[in-house]
N, CA, C and O atoms as CSV, one atom per row, in Angstrom:
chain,resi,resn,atom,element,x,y,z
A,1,UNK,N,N,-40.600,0.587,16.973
A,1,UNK,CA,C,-41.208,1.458,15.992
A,1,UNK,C,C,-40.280,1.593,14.779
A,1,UNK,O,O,-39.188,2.156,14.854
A,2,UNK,N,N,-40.808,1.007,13.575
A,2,UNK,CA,C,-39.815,1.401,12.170
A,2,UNK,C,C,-39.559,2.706,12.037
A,2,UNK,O,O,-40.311,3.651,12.274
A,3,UNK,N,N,-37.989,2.712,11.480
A,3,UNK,CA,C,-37.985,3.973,11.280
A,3,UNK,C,C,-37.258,4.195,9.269
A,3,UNK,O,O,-36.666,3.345,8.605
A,4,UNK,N,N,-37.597,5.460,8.911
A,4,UNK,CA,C,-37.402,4.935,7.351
A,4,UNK,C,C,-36.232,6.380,7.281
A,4,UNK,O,O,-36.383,7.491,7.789
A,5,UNK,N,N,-35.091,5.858,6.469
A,5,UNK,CA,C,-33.742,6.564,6.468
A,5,UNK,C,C,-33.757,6.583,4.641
A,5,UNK,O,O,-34.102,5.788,3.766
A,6,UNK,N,N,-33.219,7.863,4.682
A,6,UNK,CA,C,-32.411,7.611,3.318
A,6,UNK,C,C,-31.319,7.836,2.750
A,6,UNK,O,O,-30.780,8.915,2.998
A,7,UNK,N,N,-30.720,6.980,1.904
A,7,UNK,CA,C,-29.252,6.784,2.090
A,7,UNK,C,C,-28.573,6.216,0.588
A,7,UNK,O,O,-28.935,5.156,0.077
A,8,UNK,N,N,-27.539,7.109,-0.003
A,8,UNK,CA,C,-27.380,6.475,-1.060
A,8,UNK,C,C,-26.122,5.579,-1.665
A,8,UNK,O,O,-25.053,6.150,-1.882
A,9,UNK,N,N,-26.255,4.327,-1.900
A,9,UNK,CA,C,-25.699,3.377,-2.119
A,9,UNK,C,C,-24.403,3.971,-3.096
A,9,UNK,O,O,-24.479,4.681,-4.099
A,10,UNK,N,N,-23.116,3.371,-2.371
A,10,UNK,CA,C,-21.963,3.680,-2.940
A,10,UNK,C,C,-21.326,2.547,-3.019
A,10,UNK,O,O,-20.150,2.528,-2.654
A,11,UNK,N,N,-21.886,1.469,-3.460
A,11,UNK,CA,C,-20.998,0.015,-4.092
A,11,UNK,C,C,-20.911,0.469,-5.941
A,11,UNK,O,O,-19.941,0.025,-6.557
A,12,UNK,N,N,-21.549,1.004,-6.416
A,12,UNK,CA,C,-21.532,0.790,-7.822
A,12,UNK,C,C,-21.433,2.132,-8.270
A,12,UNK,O,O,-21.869,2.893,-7.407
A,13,UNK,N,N,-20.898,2.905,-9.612
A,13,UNK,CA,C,-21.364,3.958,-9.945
A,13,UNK,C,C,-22.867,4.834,-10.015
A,13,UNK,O,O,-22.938,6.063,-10.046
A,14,UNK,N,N,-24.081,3.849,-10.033
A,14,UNK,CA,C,-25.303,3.935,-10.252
A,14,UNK,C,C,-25.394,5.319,-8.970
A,14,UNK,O,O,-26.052,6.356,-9.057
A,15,UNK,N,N,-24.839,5.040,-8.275
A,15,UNK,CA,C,-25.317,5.273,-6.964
A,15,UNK,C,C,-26.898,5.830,-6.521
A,15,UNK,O,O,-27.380,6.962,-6.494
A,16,UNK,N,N,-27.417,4.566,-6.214
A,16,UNK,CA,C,-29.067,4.428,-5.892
A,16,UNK,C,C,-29.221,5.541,-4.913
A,16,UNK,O,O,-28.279,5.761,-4.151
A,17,UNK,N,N,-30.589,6.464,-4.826
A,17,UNK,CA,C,-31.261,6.743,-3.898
A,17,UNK,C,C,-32.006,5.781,-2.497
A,17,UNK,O,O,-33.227,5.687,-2.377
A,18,UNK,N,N,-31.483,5.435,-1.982
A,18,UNK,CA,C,-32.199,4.238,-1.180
A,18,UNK,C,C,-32.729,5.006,-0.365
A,18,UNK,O,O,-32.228,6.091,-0.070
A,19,UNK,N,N,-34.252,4.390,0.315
A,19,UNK,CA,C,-35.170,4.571,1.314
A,19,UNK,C,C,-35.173,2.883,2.167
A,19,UNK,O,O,-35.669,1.800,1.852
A,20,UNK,N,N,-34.552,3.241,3.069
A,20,UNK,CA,C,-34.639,2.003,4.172
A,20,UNK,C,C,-35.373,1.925,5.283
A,20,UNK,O,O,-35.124,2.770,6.143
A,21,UNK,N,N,-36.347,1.014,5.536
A,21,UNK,CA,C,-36.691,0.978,6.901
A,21,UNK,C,C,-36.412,0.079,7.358
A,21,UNK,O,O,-36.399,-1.015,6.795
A,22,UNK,N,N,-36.050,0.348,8.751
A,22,UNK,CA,C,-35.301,-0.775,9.847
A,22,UNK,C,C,-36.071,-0.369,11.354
A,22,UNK,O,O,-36.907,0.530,11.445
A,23,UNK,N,N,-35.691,-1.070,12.297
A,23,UNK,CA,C,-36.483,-1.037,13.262
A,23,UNK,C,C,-34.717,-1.760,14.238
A,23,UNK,O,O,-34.073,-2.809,14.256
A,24,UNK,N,N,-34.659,-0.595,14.780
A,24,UNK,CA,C,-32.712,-1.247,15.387
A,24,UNK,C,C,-32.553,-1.324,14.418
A,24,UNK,O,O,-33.003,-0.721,13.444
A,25,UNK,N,N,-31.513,-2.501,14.608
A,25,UNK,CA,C,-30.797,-2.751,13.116
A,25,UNK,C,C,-30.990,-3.605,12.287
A,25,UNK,O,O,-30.255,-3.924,11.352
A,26,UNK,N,N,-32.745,-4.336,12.804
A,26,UNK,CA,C,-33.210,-5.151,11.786
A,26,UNK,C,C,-33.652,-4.100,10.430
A,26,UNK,O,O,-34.228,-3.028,10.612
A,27,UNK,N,N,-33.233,-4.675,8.930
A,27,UNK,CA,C,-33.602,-4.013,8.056
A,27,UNK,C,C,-35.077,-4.814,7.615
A,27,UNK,O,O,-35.340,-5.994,7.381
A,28,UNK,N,N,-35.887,-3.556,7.628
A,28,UNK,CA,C,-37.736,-4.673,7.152
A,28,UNK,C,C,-37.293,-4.764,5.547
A,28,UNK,O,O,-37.046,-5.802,4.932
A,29,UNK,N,N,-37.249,-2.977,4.873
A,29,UNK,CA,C,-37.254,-2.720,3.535
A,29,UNK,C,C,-36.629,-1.775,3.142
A,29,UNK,O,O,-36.546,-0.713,3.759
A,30,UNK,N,N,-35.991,-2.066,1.838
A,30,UNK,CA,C,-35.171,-1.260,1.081
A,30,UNK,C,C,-35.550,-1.018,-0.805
A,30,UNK,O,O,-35.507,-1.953,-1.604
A,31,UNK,N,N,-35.823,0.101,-1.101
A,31,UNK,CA,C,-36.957,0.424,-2.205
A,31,UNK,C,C,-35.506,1.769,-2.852
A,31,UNK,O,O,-35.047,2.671,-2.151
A,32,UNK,N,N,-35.242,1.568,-3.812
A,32,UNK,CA,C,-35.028,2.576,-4.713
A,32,UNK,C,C,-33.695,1.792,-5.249
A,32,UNK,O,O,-33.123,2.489,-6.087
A,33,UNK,N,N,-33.033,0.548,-5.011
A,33,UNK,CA,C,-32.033,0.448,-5.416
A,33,UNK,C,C,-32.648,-0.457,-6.909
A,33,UNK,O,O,-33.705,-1.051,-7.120
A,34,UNK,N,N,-31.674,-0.262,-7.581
A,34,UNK,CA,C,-31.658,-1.348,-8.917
A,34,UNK,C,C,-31.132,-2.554,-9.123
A,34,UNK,O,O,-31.390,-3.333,-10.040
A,35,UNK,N,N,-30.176,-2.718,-7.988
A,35,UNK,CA,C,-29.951,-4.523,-7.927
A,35,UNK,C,C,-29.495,-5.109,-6.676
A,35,UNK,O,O,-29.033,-4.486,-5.720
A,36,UNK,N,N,-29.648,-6.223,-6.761
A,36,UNK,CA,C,-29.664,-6.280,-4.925
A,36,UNK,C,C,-28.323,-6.050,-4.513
A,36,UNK,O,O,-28.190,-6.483,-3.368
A,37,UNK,N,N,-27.233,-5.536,-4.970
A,37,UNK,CA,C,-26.501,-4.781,-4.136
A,37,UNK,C,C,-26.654,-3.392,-2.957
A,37,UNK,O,O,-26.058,-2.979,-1.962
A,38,UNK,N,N,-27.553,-3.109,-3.592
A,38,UNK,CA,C,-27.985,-2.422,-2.618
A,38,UNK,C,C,-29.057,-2.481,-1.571
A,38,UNK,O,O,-29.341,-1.475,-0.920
A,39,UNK,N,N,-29.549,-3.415,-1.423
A,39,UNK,CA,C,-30.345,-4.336,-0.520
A,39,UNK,C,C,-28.960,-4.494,0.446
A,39,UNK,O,O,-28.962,-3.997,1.572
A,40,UNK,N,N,-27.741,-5.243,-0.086
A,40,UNK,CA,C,-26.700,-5.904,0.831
A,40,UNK,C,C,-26.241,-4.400,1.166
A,40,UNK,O,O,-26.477,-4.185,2.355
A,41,UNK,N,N,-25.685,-3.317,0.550
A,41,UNK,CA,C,-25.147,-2.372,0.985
A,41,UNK,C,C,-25.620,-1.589,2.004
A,41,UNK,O,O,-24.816,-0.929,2.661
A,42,UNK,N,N,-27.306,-1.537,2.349
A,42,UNK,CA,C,-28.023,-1.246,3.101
A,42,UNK,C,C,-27.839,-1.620,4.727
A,42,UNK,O,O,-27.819,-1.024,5.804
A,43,UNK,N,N,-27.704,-3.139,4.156
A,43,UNK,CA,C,-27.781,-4.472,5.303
A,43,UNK,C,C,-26.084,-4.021,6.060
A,43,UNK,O,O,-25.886,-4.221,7.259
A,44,UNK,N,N,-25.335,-3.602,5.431
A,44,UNK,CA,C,-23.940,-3.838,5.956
A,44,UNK,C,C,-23.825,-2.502,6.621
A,44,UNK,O,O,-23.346,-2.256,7.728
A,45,UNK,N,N,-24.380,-1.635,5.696
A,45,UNK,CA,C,-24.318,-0.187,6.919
A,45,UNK,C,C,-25.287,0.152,8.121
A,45,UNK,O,O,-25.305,1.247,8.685
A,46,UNK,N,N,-26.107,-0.951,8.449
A,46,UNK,CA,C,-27.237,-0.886,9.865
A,46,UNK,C,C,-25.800,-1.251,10.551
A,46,UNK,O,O,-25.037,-0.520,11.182
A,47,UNK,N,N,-25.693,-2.681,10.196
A,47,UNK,CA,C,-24.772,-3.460,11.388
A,47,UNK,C,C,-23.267,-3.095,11.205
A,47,UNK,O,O,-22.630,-3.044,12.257
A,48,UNK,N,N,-22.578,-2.827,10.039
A,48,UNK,CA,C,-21.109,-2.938,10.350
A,48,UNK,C,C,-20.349,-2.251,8.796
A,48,UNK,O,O,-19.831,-2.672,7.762
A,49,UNK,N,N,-20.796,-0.551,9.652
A,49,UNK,CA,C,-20.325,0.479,8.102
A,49,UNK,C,C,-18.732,0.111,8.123
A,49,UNK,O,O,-18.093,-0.329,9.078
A,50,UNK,N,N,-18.206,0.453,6.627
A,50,UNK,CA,C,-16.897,-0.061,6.532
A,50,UNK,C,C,-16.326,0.897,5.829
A,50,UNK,O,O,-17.206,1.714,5.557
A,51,UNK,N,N,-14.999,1.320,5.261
A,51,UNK,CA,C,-14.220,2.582,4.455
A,51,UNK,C,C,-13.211,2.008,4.481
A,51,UNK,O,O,-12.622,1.308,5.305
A,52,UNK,N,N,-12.936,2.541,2.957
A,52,UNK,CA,C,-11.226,2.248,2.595
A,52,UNK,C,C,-10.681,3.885,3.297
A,52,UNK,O,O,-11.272,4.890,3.693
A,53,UNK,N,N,-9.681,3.586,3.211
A,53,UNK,CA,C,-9.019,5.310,3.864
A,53,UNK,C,C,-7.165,5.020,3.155
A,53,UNK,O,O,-6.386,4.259,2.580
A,54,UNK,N,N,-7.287,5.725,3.498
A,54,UNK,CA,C,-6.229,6.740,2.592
A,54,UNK,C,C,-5.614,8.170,2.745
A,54,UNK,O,O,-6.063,9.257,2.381
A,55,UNK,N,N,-4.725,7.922,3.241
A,55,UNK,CA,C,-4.000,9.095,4.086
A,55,UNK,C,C,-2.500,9.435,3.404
A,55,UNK,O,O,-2.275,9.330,2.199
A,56,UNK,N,N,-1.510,9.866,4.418
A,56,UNK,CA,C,-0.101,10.316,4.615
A,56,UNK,C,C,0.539,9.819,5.869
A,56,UNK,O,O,0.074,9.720,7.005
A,57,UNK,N,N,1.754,9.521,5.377
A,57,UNK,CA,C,3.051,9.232,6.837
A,57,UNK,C,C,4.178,9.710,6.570
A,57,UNK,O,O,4.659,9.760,5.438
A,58,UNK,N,N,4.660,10.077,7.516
A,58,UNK,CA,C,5.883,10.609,7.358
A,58,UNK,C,C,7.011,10.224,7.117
A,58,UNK,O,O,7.412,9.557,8.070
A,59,UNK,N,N,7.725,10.296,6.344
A,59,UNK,CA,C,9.231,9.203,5.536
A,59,UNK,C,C,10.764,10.260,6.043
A,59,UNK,O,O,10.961,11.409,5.648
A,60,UNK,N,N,11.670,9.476,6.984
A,60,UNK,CA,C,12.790,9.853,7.531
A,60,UNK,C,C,13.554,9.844,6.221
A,60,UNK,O,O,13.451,8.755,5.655
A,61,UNK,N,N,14.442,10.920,5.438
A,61,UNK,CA,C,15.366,10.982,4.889
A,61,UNK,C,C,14.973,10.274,2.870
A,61,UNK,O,O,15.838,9.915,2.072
A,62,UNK,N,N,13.273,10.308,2.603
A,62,UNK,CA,C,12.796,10.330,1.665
A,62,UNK,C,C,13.126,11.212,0.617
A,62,UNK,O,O,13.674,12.290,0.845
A,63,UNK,N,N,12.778,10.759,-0.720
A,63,UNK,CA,C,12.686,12.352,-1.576
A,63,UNK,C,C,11.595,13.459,-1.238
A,63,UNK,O,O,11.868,14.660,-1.262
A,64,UNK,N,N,10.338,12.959,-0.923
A,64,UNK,CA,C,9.563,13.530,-0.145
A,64,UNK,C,C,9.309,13.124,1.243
A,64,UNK,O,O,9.362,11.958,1.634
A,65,UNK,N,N,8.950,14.445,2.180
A,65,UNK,CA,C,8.703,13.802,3.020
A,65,UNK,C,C,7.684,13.216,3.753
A,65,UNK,O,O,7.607,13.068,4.972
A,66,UNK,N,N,6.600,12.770,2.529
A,66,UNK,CA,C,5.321,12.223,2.933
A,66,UNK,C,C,5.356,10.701,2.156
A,66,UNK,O,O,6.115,10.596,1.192
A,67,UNK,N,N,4.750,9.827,2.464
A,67,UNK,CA,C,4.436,8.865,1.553
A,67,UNK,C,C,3.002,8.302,1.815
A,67,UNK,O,O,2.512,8.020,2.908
A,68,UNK,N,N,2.327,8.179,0.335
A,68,UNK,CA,C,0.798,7.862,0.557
A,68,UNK,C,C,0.515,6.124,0.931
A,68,UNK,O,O,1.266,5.190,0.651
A,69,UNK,N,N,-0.452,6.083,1.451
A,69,UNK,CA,C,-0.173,5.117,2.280
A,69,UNK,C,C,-2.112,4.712,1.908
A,69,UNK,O,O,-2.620,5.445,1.060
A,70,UNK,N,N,-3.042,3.602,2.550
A,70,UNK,CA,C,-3.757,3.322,2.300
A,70,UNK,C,C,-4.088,1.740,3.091
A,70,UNK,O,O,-3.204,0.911,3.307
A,71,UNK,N,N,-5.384,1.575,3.410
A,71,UNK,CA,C,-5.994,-0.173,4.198
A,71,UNK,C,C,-6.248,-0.617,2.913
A,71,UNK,O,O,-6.528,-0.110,1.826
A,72,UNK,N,N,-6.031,-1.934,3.460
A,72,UNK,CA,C,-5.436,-3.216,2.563
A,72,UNK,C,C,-7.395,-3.617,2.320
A,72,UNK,O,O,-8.029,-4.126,1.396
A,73,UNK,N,N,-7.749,-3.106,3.573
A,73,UNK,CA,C,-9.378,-3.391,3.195
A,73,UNK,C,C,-10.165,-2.486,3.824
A,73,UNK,O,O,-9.597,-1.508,4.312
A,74,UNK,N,N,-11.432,-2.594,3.935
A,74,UNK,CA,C,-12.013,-1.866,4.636
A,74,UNK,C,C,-12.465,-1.769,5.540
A,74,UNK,O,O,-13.471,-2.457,5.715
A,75,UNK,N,N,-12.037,-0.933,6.573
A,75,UNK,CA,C,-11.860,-0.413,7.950
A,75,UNK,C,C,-13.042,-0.089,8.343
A,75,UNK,O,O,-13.904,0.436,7.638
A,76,UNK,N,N,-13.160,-0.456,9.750
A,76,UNK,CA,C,-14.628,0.189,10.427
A,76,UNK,C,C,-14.693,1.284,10.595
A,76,UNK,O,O,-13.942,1.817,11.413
A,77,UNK,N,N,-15.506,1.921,9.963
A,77,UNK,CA,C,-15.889,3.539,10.099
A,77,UNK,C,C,-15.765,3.893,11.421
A,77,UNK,O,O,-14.740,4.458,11.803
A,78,UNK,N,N,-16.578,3.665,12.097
A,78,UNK,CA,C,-16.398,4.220,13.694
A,78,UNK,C,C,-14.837,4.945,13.978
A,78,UNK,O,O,-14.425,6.020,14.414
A,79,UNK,N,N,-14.207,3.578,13.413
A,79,UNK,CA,C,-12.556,4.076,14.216
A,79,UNK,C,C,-11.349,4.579,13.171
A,79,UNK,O,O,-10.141,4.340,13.188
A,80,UNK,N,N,-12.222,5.427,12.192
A,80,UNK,CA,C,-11.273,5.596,10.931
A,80,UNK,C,C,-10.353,7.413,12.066
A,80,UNK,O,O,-9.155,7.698,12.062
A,81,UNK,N,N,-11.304,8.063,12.694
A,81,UNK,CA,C,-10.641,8.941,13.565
A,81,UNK,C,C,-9.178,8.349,14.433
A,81,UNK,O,O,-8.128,8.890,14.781
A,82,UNK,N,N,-9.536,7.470,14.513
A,82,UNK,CA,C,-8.823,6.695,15.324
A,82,UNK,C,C,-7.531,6.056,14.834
A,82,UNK,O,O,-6.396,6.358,15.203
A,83,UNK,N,N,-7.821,5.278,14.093
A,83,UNK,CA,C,-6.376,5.098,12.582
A,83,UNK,C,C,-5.826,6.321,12.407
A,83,UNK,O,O,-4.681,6.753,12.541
A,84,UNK,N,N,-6.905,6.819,12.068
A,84,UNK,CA,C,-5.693,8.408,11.264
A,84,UNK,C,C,-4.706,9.359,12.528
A,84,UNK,O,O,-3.775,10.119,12.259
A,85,UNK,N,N,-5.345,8.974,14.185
A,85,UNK,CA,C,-4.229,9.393,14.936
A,85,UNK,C,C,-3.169,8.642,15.196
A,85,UNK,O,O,-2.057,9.064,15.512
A,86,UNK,N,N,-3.586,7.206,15.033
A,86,UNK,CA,C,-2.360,6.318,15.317
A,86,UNK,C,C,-1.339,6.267,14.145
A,86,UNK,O,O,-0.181,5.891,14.327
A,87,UNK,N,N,-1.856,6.695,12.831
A,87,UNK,CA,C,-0.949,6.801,11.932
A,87,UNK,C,C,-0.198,8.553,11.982
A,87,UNK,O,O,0.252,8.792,10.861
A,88,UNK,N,N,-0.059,9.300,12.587
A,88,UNK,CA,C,0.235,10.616,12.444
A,88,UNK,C,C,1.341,10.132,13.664
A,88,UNK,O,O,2.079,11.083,13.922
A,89,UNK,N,N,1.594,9.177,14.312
A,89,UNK,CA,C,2.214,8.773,15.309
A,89,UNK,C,C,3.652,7.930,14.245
A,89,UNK,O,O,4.841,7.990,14.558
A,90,UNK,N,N,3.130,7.248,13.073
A,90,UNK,CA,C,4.151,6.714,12.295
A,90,UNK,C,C,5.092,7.786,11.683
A,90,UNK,O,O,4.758,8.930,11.376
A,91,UNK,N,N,6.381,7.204,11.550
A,91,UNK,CA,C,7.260,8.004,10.604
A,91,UNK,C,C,8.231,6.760,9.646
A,91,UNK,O,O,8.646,5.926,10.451
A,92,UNK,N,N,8.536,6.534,8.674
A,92,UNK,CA,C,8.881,5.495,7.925
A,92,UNK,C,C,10.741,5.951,7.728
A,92,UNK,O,O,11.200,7.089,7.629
A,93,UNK,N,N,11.219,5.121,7.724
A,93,UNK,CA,C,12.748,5.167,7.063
A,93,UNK,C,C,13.086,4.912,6.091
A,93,UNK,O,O,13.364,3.728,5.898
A,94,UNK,N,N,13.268,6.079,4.753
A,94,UNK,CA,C,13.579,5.360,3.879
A,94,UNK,C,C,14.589,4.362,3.388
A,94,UNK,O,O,15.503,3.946,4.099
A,95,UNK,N,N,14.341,3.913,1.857
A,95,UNK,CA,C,13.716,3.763,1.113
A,95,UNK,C,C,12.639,3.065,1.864
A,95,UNK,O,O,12.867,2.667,3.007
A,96,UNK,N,N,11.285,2.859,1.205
A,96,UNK,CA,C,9.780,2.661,1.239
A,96,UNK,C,C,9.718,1.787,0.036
A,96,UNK,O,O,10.370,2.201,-0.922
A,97,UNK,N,N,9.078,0.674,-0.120
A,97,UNK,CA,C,8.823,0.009,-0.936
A,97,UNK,C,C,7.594,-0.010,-1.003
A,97,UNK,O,O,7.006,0.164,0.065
A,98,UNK,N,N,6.807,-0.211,-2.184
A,98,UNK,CA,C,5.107,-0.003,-2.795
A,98,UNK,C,C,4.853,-1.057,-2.106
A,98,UNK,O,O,5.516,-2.094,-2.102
A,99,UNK,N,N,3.916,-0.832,-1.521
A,99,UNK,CA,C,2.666,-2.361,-0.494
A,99,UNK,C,C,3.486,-2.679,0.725
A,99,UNK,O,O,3.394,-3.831,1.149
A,100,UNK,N,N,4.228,-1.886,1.318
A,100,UNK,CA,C,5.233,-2.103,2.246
A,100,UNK,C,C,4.496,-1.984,3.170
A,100,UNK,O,O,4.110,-0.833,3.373
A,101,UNK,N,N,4.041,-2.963,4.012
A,101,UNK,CA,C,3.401,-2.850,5.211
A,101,UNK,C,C,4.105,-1.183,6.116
A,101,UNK,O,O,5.322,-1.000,6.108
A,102,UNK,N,N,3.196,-0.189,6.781
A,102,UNK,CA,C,3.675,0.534,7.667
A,102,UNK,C,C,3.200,0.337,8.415
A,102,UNK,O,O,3.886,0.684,9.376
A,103,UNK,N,N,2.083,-0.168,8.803
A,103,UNK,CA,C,1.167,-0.293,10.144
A,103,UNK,C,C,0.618,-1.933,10.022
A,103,UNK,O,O,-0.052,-2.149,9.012
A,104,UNK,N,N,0.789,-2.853,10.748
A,104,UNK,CA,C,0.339,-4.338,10.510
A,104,UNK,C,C,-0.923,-4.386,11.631
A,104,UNK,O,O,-0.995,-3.691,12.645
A,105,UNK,N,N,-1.631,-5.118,11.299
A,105,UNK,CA,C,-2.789,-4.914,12.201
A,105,UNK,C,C,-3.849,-3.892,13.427
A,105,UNK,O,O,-4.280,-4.035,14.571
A,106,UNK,N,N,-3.911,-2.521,11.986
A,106,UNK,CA,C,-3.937,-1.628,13.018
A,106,UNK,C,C,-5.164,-1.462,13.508
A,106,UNK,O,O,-6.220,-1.593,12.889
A,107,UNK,N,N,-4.961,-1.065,15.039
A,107,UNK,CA,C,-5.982,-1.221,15.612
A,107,UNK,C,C,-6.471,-2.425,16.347
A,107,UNK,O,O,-7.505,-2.525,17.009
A,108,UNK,N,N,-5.009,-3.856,15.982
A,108,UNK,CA,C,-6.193,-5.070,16.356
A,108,UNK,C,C,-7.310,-5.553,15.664
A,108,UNK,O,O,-8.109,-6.445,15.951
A,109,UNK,N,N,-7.206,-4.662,14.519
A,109,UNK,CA,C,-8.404,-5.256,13.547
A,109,UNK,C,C,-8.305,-6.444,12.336
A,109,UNK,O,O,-9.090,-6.914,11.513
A,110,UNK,N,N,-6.711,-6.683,12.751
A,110,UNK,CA,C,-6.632,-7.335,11.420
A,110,UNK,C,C,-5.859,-6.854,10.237
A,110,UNK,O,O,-4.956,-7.435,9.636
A,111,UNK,N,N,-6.433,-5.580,10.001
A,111,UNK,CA,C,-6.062,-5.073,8.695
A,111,UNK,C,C,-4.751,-4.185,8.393
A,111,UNK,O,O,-4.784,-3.074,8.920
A,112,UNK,N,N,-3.799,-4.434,7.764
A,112,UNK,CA,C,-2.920,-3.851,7.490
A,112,UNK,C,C,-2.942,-2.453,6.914
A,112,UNK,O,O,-4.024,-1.972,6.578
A,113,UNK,N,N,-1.746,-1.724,6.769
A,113,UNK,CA,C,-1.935,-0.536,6.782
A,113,UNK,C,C,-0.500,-0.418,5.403
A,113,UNK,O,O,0.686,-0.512,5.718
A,114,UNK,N,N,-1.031,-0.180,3.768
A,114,UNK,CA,C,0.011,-0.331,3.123
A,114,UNK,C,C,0.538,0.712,2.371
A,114,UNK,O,O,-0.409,1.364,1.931
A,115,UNK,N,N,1.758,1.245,1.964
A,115,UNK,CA,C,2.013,2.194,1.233
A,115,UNK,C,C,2.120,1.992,-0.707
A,115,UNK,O,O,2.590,1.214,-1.537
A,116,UNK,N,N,1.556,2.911,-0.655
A,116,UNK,CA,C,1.149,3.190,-2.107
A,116,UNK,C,C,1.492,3.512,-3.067
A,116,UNK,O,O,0.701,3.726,-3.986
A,117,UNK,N,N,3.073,3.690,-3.209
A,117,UNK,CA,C,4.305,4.184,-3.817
A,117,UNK,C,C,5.551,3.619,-3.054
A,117,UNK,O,O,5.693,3.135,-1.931
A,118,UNK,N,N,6.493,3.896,-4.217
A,118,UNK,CA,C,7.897,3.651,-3.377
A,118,UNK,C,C,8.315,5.176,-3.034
A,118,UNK,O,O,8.022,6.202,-3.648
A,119,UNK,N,N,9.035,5.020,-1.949
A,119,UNK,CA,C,9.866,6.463,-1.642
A,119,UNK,C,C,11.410,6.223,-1.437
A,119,UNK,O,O,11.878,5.748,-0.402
A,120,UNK,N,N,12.387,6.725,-2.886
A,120,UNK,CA,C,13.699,6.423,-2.449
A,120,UNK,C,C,14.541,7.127,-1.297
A,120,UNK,O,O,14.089,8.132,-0.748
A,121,UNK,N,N,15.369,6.765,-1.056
A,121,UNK,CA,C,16.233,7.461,0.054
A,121,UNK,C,C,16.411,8.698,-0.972
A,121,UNK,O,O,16.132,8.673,-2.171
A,122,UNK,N,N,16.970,9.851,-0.194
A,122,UNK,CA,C,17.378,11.126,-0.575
A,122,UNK,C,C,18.914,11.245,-1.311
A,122,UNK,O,O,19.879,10.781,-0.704
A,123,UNK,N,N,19.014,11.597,-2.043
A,123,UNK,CA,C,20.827,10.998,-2.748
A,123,UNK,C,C,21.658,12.832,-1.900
A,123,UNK,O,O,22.317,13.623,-2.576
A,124,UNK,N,N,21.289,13.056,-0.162
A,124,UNK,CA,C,21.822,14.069,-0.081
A,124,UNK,C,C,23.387,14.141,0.373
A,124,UNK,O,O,23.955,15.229,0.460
C-alpha cells in the first residue's frame, strides 16, 4: 500500500516542500521539488539518510580545552548517536593540527573523523 510523506529537501538553499510516495522503500513519486535534486534527495533518504556532524573533543594540555572537530563526509544518520558516544570517549594531545585525523574510520564506516582548527599546546 503507497504511502505519501512529506519532507523538505535540504541539498540546496531552495529548500523544496516535497510530497513523496513510496511503497517500502520503493519511491513511485516525488512532486514539489524544482530540480531533480530533489527527486535524488528523496531517493537517498528512503534507502540510506546521511549527515555531516560536527561536534567537540577533548584536547590534553590545549589552549582550550575543547577542539572542534567534524566527518570528512557524510555519516549514516542512524548511527550519528553512536559517533557522538564514541567520540566523548576521545581526548587529543596537544598541539592539534587543522584536518588532523582524531578518529580514522569511525565506526568501521570508512569515514574519518577530522579536526577543524589547530589547538596549540598551552605555553604553561
Amino acid at each position: 500500500m503507497p504511502i505519501t510523506e512529506k519532507m523538505i529537501c535540504i541539498t540546496c538553499p531552495m529548500g523544496c516542500s516535497l510530497e513523496v510516495t513510496r511503497e517500502g522503500q520503493t519511491l513511485l513519486s516525488v512532486d514539489g521539488n524544482t530540480c531533480k535534486r530533489g527527486e535524488d534527495y528523496a531517493r537517498r533518504e528512503l534507502t540510506d539518510p546521511r549527515r555531516m556532524a560536527a561536534t567537540t573533543v577533548r584536547v590534553k594540555d590545549g589552549i582550550h580545552p575543547l577542539v572542534p572537530v567534524y566527518t570528512a563526509s557524510a555519516f549514516p544518520k542512524p548511527r550519528l548517536f553512536e559517533l557522538l558516544e564514541a567520540l566523548r570517549q576521545v581526548e587529543l594531545e596537544a598541539p592539534v593540527a587543522m584536518d588532523q585525523i582524531v578518529l580514522a574510520n569511525a565506526l568501521d564506516t570508512g569515514i574519518d573523523i577530522l579536526a577543524s582548527r589547530e589547538m596549540p599546546r598551552s605555553s604553561q
